[in-house]
Structure formats: structure tokens, C-alpha cells
N, CA, C and O atoms as CSV, one atom per row, in Angstrom:
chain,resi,resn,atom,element,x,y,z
A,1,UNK,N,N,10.537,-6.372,37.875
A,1,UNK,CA,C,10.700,-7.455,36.937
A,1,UNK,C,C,9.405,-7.715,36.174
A,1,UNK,O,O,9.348,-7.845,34.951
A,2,UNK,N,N,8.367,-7.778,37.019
A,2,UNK,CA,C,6.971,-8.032,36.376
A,2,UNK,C,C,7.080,-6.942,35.223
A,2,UNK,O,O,7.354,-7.309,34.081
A,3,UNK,N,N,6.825,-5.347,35.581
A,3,UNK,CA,C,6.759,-4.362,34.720
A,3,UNK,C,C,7.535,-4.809,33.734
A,3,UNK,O,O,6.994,-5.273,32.730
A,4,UNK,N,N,8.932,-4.753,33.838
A,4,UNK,CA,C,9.670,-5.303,32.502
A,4,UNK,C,C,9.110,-6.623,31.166
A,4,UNK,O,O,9.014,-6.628,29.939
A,5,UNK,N,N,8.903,-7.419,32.071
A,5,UNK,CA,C,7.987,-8.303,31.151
A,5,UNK,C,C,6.496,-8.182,30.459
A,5,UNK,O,O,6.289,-8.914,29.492
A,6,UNK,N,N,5.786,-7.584,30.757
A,6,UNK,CA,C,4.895,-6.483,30.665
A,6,UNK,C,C,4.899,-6.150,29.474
A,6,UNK,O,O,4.158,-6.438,28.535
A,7,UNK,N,N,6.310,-5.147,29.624
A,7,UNK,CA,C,6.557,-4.404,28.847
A,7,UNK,C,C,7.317,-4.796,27.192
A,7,UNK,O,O,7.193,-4.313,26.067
A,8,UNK,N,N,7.930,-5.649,27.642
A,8,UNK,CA,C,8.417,-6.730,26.263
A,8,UNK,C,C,7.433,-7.098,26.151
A,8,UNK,O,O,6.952,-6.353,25.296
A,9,UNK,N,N,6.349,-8.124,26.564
A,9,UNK,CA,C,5.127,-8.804,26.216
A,9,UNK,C,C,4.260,-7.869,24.921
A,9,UNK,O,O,3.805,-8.364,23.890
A,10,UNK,N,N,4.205,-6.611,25.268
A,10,UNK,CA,C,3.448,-5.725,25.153
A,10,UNK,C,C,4.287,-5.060,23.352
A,10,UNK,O,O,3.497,-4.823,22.439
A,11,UNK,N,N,5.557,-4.887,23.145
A,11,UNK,CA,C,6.085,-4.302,22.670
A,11,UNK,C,C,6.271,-5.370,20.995
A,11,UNK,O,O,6.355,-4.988,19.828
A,12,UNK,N,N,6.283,-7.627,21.964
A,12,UNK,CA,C,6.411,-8.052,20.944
A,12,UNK,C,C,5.271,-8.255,20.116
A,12,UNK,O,O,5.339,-8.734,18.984
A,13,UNK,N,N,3.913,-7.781,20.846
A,13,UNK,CA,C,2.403,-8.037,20.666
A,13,UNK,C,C,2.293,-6.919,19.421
A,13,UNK,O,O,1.673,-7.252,18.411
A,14,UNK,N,N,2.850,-5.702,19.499
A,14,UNK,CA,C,2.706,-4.570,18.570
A,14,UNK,C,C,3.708,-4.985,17.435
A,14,UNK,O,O,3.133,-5.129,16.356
A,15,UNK,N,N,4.730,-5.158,17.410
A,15,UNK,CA,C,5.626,-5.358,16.108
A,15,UNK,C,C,5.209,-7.165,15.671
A,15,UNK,O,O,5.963,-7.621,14.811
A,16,UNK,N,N,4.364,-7.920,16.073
A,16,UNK,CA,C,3.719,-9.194,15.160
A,16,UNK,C,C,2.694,-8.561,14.571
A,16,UNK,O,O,2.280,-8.981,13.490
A,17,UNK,N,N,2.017,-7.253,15.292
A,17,UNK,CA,C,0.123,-6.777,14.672
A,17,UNK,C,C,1.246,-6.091,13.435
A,17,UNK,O,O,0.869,-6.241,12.273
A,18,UNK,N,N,2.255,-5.540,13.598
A,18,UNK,CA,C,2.604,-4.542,11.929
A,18,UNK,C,C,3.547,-5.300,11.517
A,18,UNK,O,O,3.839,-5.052,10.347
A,19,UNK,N,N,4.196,-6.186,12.022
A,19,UNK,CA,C,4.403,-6.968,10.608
A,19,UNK,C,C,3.142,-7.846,9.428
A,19,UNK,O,O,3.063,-7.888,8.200
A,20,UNK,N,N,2.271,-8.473,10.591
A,20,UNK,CA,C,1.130,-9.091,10.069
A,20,UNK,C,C,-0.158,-8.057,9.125
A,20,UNK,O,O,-1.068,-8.438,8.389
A,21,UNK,N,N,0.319,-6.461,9.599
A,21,UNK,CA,C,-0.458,-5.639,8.308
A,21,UNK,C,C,-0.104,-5.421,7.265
A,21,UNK,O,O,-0.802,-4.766,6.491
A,22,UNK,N,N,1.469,-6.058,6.823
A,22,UNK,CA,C,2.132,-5.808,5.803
A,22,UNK,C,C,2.225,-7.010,5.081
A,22,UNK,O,O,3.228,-7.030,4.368
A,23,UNK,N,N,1.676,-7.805,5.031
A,23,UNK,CA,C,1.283,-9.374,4.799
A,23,UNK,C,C,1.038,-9.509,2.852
A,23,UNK,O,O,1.571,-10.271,2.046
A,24,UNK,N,N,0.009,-8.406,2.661
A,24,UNK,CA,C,0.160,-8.254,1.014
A,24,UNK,C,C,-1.345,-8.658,0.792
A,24,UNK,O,O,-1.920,-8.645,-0.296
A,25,UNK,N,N,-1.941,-9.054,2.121
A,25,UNK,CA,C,-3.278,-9.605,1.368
A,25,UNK,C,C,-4.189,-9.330,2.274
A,25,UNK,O,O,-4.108,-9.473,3.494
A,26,UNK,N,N,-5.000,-8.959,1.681
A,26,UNK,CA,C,-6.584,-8.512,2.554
A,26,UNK,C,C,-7.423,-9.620,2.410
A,26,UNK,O,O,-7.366,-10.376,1.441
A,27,UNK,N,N,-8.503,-9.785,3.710
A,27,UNK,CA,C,-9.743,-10.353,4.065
A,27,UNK,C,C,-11.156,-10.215,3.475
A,27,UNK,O,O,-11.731,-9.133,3.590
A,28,UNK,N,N,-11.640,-11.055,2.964
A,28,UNK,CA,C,-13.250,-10.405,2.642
A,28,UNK,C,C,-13.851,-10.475,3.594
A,28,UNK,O,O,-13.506,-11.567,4.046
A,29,UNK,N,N,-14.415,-10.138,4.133
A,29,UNK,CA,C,-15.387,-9.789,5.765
A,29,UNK,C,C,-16.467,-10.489,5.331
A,29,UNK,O,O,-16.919,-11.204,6.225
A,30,UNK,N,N,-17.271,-10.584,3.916
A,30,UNK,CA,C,-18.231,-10.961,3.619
A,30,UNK,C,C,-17.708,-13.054,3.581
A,30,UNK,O,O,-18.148,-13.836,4.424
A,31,UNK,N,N,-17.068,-13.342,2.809
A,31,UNK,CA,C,-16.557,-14.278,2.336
A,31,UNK,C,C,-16.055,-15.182,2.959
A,31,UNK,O,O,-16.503,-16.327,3.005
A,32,UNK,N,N,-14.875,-14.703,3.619
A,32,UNK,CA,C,-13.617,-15.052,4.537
A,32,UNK,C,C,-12.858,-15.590,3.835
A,32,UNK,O,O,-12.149,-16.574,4.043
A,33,UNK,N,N,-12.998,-14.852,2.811
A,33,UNK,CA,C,-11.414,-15.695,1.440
A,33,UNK,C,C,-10.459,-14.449,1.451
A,33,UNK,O,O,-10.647,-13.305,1.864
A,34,UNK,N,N,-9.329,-15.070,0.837
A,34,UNK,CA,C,-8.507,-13.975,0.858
A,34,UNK,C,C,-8.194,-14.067,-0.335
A,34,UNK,O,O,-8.301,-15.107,-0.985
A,35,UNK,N,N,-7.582,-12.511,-0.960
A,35,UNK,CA,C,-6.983,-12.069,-2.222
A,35,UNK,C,C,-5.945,-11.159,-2.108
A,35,UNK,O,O,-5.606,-10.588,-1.072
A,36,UNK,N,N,-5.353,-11.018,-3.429
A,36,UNK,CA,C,-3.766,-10.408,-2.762
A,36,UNK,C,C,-4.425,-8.817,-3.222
A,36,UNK,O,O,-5.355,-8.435,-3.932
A,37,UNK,N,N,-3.624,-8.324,-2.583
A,37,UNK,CA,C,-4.137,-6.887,-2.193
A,37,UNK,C,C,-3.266,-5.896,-3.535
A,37,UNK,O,O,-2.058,-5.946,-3.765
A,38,UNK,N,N,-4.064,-5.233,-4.104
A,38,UNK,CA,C,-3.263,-4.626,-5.359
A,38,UNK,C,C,-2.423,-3.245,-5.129
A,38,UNK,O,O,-2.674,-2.370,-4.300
A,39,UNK,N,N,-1.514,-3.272,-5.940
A,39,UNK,CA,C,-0.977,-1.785,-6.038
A,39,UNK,C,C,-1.213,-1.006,-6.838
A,39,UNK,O,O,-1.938,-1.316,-7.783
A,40,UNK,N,N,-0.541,0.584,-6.689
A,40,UNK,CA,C,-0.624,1.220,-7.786
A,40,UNK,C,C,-0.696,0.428,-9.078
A,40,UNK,O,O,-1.710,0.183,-9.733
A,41,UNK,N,N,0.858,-0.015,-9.391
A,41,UNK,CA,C,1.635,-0.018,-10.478
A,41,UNK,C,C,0.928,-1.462,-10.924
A,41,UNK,O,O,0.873,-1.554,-12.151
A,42,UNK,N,N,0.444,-2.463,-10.307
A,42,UNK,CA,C,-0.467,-3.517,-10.731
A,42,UNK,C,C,-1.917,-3.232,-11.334
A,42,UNK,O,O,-2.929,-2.789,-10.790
A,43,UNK,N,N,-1.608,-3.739,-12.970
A,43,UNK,CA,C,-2.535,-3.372,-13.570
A,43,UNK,C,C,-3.282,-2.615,-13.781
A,43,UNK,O,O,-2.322,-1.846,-13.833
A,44,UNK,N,N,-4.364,-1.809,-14.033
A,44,UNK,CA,C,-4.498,-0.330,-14.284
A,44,UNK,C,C,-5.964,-0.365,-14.009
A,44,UNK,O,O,-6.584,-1.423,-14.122
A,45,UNK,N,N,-6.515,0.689,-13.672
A,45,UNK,CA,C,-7.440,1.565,-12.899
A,45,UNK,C,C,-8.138,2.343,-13.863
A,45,UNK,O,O,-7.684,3.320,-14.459
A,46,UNK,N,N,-10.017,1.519,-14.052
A,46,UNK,CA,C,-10.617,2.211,-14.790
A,46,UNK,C,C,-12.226,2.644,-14.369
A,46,UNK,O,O,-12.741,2.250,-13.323
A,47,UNK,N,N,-12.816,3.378,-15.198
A,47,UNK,CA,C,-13.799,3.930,-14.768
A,47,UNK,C,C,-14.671,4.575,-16.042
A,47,UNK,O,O,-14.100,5.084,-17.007
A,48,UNK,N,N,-16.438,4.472,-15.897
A,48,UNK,CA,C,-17.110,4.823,-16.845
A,48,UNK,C,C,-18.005,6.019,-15.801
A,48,UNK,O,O,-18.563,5.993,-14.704
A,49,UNK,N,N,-17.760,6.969,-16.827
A,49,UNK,CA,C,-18.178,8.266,-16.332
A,49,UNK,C,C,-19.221,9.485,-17.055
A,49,UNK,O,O,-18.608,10.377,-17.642
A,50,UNK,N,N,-20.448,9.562,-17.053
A,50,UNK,CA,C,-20.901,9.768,-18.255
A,50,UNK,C,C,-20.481,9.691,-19.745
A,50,UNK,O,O,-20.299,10.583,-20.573
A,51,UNK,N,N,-20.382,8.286,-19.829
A,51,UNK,CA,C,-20.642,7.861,-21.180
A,51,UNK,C,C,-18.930,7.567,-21.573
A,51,UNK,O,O,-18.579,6.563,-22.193
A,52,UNK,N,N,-17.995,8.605,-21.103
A,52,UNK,CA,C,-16.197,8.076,-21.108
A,52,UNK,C,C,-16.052,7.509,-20.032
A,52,UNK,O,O,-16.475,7.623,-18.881
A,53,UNK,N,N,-15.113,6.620,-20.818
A,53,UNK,CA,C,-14.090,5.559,-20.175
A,53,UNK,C,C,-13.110,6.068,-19.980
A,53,UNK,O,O,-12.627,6.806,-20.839
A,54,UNK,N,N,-12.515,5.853,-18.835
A,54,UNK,CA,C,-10.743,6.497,-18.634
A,54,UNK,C,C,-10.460,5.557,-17.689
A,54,UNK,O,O,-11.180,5.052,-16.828
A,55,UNK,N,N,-9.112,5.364,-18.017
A,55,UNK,CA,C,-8.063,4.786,-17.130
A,55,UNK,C,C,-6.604,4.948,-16.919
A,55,UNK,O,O,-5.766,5.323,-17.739
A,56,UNK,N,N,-6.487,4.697,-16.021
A,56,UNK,CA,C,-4.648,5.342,-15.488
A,56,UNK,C,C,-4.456,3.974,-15.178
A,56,UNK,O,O,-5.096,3.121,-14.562
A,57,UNK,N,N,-2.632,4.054,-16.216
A,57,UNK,CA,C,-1.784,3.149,-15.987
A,57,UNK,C,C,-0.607,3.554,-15.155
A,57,UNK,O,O,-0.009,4.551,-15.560
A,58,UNK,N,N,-0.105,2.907,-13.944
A,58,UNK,CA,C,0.456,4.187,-13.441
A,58,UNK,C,C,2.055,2.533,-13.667
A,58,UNK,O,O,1.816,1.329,-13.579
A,59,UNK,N,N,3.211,3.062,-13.895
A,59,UNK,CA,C,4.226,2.380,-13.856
A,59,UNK,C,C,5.408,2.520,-12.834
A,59,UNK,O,O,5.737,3.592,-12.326
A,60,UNK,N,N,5.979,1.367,-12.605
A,60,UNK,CA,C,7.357,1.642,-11.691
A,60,UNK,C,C,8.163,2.562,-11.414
A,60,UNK,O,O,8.819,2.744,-10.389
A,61,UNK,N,N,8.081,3.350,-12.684
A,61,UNK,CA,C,9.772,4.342,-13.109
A,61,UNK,C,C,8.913,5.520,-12.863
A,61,UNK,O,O,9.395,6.512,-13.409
A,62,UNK,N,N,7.644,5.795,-12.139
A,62,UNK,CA,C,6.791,7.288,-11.936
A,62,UNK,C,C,6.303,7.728,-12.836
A,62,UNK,O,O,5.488,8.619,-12.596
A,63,UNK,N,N,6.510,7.389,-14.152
A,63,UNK,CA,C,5.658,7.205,-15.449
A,63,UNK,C,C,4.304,6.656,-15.948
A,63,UNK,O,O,4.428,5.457,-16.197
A,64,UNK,N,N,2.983,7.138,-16.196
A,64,UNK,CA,C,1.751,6.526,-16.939
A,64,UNK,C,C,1.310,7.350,-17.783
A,64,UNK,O,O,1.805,8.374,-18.255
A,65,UNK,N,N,0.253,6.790,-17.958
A,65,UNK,CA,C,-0.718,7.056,-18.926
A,65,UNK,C,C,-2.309,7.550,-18.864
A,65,UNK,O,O,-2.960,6.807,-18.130
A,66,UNK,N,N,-2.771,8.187,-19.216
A,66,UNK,CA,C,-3.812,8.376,-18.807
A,66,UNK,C,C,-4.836,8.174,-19.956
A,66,UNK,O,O,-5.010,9.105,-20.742
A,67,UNK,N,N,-5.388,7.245,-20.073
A,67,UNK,CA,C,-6.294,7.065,-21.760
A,67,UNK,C,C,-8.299,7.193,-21.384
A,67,UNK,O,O,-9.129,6.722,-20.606
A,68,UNK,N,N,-8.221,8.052,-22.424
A,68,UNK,CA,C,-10.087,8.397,-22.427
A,68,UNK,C,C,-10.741,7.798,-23.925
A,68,UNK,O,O,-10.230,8.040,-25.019
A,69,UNK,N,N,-12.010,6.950,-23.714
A,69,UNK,CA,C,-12.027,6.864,-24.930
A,69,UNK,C,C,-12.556,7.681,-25.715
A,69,UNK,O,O,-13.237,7.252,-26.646
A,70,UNK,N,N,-12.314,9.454,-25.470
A,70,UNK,CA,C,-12.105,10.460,-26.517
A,70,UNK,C,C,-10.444,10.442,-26.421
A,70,UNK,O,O,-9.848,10.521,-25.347
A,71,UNK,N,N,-9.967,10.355,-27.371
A,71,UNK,CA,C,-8.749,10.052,-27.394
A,71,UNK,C,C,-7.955,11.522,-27.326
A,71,UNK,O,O,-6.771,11.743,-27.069
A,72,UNK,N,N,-8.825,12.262,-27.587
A,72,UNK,CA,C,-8.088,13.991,-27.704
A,72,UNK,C,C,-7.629,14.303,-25.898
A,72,UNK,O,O,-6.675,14.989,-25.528
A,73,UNK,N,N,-8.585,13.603,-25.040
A,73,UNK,CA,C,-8.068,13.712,-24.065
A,73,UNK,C,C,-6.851,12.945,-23.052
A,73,UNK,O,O,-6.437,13.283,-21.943
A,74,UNK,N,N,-6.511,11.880,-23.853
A,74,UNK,CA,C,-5.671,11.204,-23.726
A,74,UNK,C,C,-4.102,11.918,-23.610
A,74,UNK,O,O,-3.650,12.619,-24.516
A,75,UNK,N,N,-3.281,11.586,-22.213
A,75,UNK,CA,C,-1.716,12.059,-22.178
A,75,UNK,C,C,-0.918,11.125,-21.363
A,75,UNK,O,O,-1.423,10.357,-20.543
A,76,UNK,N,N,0.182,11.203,-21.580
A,76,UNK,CA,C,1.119,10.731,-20.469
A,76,UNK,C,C,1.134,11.618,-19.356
A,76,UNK,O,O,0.646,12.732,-19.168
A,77,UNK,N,N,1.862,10.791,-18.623
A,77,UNK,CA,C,2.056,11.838,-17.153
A,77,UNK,C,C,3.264,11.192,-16.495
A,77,UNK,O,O,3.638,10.032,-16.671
A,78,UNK,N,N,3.990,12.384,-15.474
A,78,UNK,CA,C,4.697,11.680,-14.255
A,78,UNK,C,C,3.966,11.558,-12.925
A,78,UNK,O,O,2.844,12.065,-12.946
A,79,UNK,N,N,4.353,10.981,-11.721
A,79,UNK,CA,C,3.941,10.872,-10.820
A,79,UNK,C,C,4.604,10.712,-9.621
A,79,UNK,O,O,5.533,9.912,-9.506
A,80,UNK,N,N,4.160,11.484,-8.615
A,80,UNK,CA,C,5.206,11.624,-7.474
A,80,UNK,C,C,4.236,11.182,-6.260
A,80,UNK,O,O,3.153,11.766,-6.238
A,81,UNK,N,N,4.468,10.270,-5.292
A,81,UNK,CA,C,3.721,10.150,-3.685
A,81,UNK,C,C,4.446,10.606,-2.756
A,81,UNK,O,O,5.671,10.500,-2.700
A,82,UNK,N,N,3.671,11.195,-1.894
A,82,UNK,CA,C,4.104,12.111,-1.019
A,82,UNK,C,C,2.994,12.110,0.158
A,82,UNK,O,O,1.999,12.825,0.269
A,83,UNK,N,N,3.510,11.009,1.062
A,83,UNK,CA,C,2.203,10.398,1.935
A,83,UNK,C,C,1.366,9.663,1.308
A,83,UNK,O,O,1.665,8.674,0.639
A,84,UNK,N,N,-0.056,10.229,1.537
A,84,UNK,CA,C,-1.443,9.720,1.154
A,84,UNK,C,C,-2.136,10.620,0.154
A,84,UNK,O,O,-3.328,10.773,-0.117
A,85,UNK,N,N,-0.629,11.366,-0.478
A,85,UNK,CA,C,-1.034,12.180,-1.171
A,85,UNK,C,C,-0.100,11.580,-2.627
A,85,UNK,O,O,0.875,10.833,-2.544
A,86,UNK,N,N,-0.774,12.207,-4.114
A,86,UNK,CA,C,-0.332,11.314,-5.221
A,86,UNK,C,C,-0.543,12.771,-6.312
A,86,UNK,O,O,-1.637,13.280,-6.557
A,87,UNK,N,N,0.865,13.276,-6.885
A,87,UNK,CA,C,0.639,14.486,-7.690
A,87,UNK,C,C,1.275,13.927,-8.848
A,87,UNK,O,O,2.417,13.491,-8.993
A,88,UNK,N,N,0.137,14.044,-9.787
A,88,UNK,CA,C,0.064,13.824,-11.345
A,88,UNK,C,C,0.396,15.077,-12.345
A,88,UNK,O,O,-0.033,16.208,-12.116
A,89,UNK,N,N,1.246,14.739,-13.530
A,89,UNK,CA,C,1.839,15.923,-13.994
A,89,UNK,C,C,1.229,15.599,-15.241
A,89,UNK,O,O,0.818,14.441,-15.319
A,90,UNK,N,N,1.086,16.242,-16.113
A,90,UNK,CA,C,0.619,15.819,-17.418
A,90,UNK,C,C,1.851,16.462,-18.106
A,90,UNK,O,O,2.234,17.629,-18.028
A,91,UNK,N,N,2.513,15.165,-18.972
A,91,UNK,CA,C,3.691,15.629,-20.589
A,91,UNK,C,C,3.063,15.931,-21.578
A,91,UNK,O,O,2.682,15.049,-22.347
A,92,UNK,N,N,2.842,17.038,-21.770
A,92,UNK,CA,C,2.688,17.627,-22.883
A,92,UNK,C,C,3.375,19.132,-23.181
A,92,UNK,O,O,4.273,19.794,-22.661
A,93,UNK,N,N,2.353,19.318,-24.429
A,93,UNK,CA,C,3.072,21.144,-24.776
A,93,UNK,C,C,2.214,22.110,-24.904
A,93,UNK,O,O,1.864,22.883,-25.796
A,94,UNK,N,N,1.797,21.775,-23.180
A,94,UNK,CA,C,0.397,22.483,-23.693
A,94,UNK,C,C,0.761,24.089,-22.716
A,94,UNK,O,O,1.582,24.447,-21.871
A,95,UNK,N,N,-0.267,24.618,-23.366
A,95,UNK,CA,C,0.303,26.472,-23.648
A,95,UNK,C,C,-0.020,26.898,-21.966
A,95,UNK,O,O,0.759,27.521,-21.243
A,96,UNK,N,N,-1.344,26.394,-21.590
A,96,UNK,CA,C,-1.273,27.070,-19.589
A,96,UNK,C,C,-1.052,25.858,-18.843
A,96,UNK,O,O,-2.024,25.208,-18.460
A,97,UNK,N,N,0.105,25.494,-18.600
A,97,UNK,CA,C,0.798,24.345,-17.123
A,97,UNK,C,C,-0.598,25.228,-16.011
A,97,UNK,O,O,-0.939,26.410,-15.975
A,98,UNK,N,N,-0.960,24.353,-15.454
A,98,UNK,CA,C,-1.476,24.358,-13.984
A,98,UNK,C,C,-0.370,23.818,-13.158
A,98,UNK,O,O,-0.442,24.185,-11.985
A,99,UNK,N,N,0.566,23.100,-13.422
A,99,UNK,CA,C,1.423,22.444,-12.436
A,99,UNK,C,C,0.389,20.969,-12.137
A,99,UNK,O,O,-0.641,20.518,-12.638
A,100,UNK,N,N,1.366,20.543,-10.992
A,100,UNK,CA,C,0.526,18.733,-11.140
A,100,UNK,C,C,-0.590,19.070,-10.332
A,100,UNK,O,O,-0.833,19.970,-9.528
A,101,UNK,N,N,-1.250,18.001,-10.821
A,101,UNK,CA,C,-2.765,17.840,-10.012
A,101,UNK,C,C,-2.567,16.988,-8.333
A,101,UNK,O,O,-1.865,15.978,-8.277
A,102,UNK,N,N,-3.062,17.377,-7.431
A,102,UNK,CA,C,-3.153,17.017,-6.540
A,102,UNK,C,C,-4.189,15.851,-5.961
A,102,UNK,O,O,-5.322,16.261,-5.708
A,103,UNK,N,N,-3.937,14.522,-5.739
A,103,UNK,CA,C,-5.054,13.660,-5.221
A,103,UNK,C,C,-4.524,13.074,-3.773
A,103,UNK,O,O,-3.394,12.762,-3.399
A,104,UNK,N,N,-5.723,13.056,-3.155
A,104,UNK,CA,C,-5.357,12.012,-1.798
A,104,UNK,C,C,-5.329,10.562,-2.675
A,104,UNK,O,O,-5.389,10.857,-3.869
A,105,UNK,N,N,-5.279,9.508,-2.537
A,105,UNK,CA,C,-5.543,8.204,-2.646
A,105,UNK,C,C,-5.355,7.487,-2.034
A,105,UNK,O,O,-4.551,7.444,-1.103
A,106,UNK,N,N,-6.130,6.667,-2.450
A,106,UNK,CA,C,-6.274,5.531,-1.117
A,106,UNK,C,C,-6.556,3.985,-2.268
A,106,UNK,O,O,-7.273,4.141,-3.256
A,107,UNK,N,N,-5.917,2.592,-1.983
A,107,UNK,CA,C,-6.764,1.763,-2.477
A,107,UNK,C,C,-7.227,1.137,-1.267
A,107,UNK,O,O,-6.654,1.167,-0.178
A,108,UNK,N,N,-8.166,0.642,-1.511
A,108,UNK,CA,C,-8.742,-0.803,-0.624
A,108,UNK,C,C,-9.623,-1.840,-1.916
A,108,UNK,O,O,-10.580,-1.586,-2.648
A,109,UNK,N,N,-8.696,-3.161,-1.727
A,109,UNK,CA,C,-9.322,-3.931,-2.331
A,109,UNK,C,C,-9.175,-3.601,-4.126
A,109,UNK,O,O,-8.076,-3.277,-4.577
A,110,UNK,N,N,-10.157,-3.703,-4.858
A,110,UNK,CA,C,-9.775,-3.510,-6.478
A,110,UNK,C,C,-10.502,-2.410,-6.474
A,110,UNK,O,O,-11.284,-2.393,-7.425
A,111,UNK,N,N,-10.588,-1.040,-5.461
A,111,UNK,CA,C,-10.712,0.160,-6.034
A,111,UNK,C,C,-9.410,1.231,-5.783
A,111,UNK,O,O,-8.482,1.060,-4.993
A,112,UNK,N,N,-9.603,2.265,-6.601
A,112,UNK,CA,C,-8.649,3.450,-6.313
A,112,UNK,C,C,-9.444,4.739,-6.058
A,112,UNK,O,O,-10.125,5.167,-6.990
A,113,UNK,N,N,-9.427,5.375,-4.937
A,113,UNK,CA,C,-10.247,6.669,-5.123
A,113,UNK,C,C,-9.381,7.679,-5.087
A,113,UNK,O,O,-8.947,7.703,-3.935
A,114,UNK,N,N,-8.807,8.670,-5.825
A,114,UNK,CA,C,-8.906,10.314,-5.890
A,114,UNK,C,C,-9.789,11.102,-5.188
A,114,UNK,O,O,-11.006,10.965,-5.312
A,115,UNK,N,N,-9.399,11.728,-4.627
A,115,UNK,CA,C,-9.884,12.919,-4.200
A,115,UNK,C,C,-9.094,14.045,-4.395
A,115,UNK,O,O,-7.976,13.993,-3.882
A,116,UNK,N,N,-9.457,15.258,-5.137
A,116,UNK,CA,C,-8.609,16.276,-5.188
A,116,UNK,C,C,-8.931,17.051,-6.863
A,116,UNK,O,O,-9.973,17.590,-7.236
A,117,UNK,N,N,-7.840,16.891,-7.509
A,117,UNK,CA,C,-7.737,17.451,-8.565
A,117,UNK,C,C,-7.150,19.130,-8.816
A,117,UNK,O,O,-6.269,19.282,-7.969
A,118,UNK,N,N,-7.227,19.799,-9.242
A,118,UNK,CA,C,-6.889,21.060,-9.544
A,118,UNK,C,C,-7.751,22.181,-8.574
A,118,UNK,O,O,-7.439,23.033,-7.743
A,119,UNK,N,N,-8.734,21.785,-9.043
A,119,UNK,CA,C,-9.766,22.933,-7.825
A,119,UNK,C,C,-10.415,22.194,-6.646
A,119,UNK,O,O,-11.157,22.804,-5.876
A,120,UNK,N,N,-10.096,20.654,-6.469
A,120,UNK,CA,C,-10.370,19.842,-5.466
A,120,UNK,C,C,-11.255,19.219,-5.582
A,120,UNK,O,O,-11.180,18.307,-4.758
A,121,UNK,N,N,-12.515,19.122,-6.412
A,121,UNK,CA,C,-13.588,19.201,-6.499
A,121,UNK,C,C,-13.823,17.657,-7.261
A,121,UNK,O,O,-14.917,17.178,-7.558
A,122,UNK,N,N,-12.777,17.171,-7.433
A,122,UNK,CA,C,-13.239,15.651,-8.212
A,122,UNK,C,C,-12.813,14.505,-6.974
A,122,UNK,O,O,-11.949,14.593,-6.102
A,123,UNK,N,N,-14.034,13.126,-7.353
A,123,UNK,CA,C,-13.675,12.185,-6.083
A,123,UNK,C,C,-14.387,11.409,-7.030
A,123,UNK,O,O,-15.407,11.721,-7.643
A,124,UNK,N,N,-13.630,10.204,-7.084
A,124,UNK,CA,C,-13.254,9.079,-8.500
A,124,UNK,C,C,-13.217,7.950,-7.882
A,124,UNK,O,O,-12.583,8.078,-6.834
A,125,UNK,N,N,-13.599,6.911,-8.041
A,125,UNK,CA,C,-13.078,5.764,-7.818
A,125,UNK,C,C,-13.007,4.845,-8.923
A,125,UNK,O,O,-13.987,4.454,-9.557
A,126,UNK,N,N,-12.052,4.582,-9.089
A,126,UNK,CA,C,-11.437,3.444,-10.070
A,126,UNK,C,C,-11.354,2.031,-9.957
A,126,UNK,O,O,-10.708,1.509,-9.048
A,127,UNK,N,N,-11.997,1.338,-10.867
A,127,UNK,CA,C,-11.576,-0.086,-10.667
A,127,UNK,C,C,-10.486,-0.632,-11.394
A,127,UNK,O,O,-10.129,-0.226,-12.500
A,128,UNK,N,N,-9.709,-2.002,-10.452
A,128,UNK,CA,C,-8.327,-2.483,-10.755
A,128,UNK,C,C,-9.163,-3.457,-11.724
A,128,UNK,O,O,-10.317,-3.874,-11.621
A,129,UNK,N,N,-8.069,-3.697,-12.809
A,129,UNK,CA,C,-8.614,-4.441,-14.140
A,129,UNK,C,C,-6.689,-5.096,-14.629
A,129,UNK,O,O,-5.618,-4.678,-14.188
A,130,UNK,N,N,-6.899,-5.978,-15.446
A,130,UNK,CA,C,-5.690,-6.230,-15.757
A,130,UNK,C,C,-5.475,-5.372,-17.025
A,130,UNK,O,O,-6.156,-4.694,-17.794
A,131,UNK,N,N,-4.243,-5.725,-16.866
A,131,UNK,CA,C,-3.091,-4.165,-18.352
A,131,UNK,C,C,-3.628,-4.976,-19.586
A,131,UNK,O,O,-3.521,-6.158,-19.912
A,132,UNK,N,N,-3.981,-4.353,-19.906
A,132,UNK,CA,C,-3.838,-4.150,-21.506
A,132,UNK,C,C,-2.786,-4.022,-23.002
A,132,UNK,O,O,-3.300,-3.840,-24.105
């Protein structure tokens, strides 16, 4: 009987810790304030990188944008998650497809980091900003 209770004790202790990680809002450790924790599709993700600006708008329907302020590099894209993994397609008509780009991502807080890319070799972090 003990074991049994134990064992419920134990089982309702784990499903309050993961419901309570799915809460929507993270801690500042520094602060002790809280803020709501962002998503992809909330507001868009930018970054200054020798001298360009780029940012990804990523939307509901697996659809964004990807804008540089050289604008020649500027495209739409689709987007598929697959784990902790996030493959970006670029729409265009352009003459050699690589197929989609591959990133891990991760957010915490108002950043986004990439890791990955085509030859793997890019690791980005983006800041959350409101849409434009």
C-alpha cells in the first residue's frame, strides 16, 4: 500500500512539473519578473551582420519571408519543423535548388538561434522585435 502511494505521489509530482513547463512564460533569474515567452510566428526575428540587416518573418500557414536590407537578397520561403529541427525552402525561380536549408533552433527568451544552414557552417542568433 505504502509503495502504491509512493508511486501516485510521485507520478502526480511529474505531470504538475510538465504541465507547469507549458505555462507560456519564462523567469528572469536576474530580475524575478516574468514575460511571456515568444514564438516562432510572434513577431519577427532580426539581426545586424556586417553592416546587413535581415530578418525572418516566419507565419502560421508555414509561410515567411526573409528580408535583407540588400533587397536583391530578399525571398519568400516555406517552412517545415521537424523536432528541434526547422527546414527553410526558398520560392523562387532560381536555376540551382539546393533543396531546404537545414537549422536546429532553439528560442529562449527574445532570441532565435540557427544553427545549420546548407554546409552547416552558419550559427545566428536573432532578436524578437515586433512585425512590421
Amino acid at each position: 500500500m505504502r509503495k502504491t502511494l509512493v508511486l501516485l505521489a510521485s507520478i502526480a509530482f511529474a505531470l504538475a512539473m510538465l504541465s507547469s513547463c507549458n505555462s507560456g512564460t519564462t523567469t528572469n533569474t536576474e530580475s524575478g519578473s516574468k514575460s511571456n515567452a515568444k514564438t516562432l510566428t510572434d513577431g519577427q526575428w532580426s539581426l545586424d551582420f556586417l553592416g546587413d540587416h535581415t530578418t525572418y518573418q516566419f507565419n502560421d500557414d508555414k509561410t515567411g519571408k526573409y528580408i535583407s536590407s540588400n533587397e536583391e537578397d530578399s525571398y519568400d520561403f516555406t517552412y517545415d519543423i521537424v523536432g528541434d529541427s526547422i527546414f527553410i525552402s526558398q520560392v523562387s525561380d532560381a536555376i540551382l535548388d539546393l533543396g531546404p536549408d537545414k537549422y536546429a533552433y532553439k528560442i529562449s527568451g527574445n532570441q532565435l538561434n540557427l544553427k545549420g544552414g546548407y554546409f552547416g557552417m552558419s550559427d545566428m542568433t536573432y532578436k524578437w522585435e515586433k512585425r512590421k
